[in-house]
PAZASE-6820 format. One record per residue (C-alpha): residue number from 0; x, y, z. Coordinates in Angstrom, 1 decimal, always signed. Each point is the difference from the previous one (the first is absolute). Layout:
BEGIN
<r seq="NUM" x="X" y="Y" z="Z"/>
...
END
This chain:
BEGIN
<r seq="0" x="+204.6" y="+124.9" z="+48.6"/>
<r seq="1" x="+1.4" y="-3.6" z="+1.4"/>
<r seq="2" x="-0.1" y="-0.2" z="+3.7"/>
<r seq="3" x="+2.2" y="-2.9" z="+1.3"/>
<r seq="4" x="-1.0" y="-1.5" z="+3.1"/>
<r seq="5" x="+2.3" y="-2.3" z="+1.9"/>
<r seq="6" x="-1.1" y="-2.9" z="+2.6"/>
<r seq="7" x="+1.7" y="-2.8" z="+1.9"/>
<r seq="8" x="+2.3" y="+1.5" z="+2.0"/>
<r seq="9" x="+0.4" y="-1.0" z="+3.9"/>
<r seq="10" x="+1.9" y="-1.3" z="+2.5"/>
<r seq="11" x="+2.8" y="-3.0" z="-0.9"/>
<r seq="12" x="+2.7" y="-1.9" z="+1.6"/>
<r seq="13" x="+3.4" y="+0.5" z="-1.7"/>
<r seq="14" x="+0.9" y="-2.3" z="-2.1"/>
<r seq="15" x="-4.2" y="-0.1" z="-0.8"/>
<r seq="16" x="-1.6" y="+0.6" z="-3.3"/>
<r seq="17" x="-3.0" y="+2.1" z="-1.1"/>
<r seq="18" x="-1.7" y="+1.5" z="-3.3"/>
<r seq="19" x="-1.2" y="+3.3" z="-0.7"/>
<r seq="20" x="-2.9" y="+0.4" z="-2.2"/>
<r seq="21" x="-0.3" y="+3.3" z="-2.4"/>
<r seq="22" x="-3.3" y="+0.6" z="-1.9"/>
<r seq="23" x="-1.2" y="+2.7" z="-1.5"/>
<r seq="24" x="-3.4" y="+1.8" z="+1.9"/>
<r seq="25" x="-2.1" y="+0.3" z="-2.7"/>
<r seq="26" x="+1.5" y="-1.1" z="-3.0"/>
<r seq="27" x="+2.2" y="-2.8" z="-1.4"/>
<r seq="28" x="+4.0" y="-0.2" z="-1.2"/>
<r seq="29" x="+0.2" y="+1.2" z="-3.5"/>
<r seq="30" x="+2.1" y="-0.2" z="-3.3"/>
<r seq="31" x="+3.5" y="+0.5" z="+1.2"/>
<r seq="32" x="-0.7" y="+1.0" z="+3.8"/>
<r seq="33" x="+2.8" y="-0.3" z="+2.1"/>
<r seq="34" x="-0.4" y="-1.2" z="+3.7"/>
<r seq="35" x="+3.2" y="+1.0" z="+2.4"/>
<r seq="36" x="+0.2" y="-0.9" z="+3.1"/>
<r seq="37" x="+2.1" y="+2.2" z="+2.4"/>
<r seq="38" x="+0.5" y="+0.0" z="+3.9"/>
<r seq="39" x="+0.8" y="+2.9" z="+2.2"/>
<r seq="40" x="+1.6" y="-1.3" z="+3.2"/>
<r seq="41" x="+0.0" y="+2.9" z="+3.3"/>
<r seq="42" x="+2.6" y="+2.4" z="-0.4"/>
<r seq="43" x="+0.8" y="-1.6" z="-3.4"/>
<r seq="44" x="-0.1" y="+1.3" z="-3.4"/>
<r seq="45" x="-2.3" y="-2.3" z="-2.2"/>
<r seq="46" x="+1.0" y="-2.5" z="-2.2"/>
<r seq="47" x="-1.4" y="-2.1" z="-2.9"/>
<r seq="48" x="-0.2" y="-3.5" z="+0.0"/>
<r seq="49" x="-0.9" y="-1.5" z="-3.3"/>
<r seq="50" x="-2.6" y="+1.0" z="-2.7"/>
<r seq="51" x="-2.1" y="-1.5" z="-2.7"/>
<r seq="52" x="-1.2" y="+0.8" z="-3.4"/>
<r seq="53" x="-4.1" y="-1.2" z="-0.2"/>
<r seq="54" x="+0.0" y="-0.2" z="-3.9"/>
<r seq="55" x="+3.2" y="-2.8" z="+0.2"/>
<r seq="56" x="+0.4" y="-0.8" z="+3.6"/>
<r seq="57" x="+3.8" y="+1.2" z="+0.0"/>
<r seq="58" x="+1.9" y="-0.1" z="+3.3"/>
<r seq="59" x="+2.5" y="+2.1" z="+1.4"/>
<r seq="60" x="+1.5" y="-0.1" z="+3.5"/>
<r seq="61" x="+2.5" y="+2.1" z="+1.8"/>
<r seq="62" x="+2.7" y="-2.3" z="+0.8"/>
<r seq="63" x="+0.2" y="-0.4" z="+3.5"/>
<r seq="64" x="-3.7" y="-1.3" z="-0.1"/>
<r seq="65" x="+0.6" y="-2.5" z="-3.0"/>
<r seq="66" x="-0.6" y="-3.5" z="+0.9"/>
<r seq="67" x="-2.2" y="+0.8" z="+3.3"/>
<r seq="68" x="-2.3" y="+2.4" z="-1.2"/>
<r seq="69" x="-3.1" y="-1.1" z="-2.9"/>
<r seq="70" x="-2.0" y="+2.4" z="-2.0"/>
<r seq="71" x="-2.5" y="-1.4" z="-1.9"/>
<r seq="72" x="-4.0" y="+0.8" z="-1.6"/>
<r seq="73" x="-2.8" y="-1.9" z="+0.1"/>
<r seq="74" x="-2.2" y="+0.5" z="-2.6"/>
<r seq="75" x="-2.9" y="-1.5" z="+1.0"/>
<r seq="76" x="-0.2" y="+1.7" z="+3.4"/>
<r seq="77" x="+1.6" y="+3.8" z="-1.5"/>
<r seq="78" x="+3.1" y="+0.1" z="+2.1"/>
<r seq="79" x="+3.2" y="+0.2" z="+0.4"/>
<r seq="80" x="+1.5" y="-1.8" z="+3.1"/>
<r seq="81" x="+3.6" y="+0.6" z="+1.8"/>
<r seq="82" x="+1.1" y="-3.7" z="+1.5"/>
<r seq="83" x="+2.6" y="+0.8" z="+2.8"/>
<r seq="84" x="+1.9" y="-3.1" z="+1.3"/>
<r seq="85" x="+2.8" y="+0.2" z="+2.9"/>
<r seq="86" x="-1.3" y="+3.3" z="+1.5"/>
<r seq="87" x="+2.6" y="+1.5" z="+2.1"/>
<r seq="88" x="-0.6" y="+2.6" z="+2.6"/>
<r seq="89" x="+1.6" y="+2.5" z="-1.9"/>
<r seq="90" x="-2.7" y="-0.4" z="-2.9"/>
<r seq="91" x="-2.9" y="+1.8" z="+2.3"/>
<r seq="92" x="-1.0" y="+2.6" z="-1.9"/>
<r seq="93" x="-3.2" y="+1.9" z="-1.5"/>
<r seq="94" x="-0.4" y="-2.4" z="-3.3"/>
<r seq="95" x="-1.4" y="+2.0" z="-3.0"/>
<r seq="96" x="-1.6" y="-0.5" z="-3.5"/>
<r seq="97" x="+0.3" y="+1.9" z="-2.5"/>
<r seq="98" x="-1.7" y="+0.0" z="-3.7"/>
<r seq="99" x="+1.7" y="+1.9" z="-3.0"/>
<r seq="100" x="-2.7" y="+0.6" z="-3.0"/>
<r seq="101" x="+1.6" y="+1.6" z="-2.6"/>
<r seq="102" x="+1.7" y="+3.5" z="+1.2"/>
<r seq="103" x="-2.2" y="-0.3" z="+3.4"/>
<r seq="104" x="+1.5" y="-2.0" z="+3.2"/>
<r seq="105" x="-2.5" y="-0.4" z="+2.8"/>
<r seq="106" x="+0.9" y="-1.4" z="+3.5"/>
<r seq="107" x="-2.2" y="-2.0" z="+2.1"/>
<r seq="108" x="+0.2" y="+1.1" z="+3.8"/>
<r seq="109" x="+2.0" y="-3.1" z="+1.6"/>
<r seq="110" x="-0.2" y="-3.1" z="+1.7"/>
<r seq="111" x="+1.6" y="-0.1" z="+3.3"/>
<r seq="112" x="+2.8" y="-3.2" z="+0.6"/>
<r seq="113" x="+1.3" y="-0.8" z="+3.2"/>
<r seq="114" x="+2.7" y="-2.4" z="+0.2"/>
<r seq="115" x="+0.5" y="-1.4" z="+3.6"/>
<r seq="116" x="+3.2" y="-1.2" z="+0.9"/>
END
């Protein structure tokens, strides 16, 4: 079973930037894994960001984070990263990985943002 694991979240000035790391503990991306990243913000029903397919690096982004929001993989290193440029206050939230392997989806258990106005 994948097990995602998320790092890199903290404490950031609006209008900051930060990446979150997702790896997988124990294992590597496979074939066509597909890394998500969602955010949950309090009181707020959780959204997805963007995702990527591992076997052709495709991108896909939900619109209103288009343009300030980069998902990428590194080979090398086995992860998947989540660049977040212009942070607004708003955007503090419970950031989350997830890794789809075939039917399965597994969810990492978050890295906390906190966007300081």
């Amino acid at each position: 079973q994948v097990q995602p694991v998320e790092s890199g979240g903290g404490l950031v000035q609006a209008g900051g930037s930060l990446t979150l790391s997702c790896s997988v503990s124990g294992g590597t991306f496979v074939g066509d894994d597909m890394v998500a990243w969602y955010r949950q913000a309090p009181g707020k029903e959780h959204e997805v960001i963007a995702t990527i397919t591992c076997d052709d690096g495709s991108r896909h982004y939900t619109d209103s984070m288009r343009g300030r929001f980069t998902i990428y993989r590194n080979y090398h290193e086995n992860r998947a990263f989540l660049h977040m440029n212009g942070l607004k206050f708003e955007e503090t939230a419970d950031y989350y990985c997830s890794v789809r392997r075939g039917s399965v989806v597994c969810w990492g258990r978050g890295t906390q943002v906190t966007v300081s106005s």
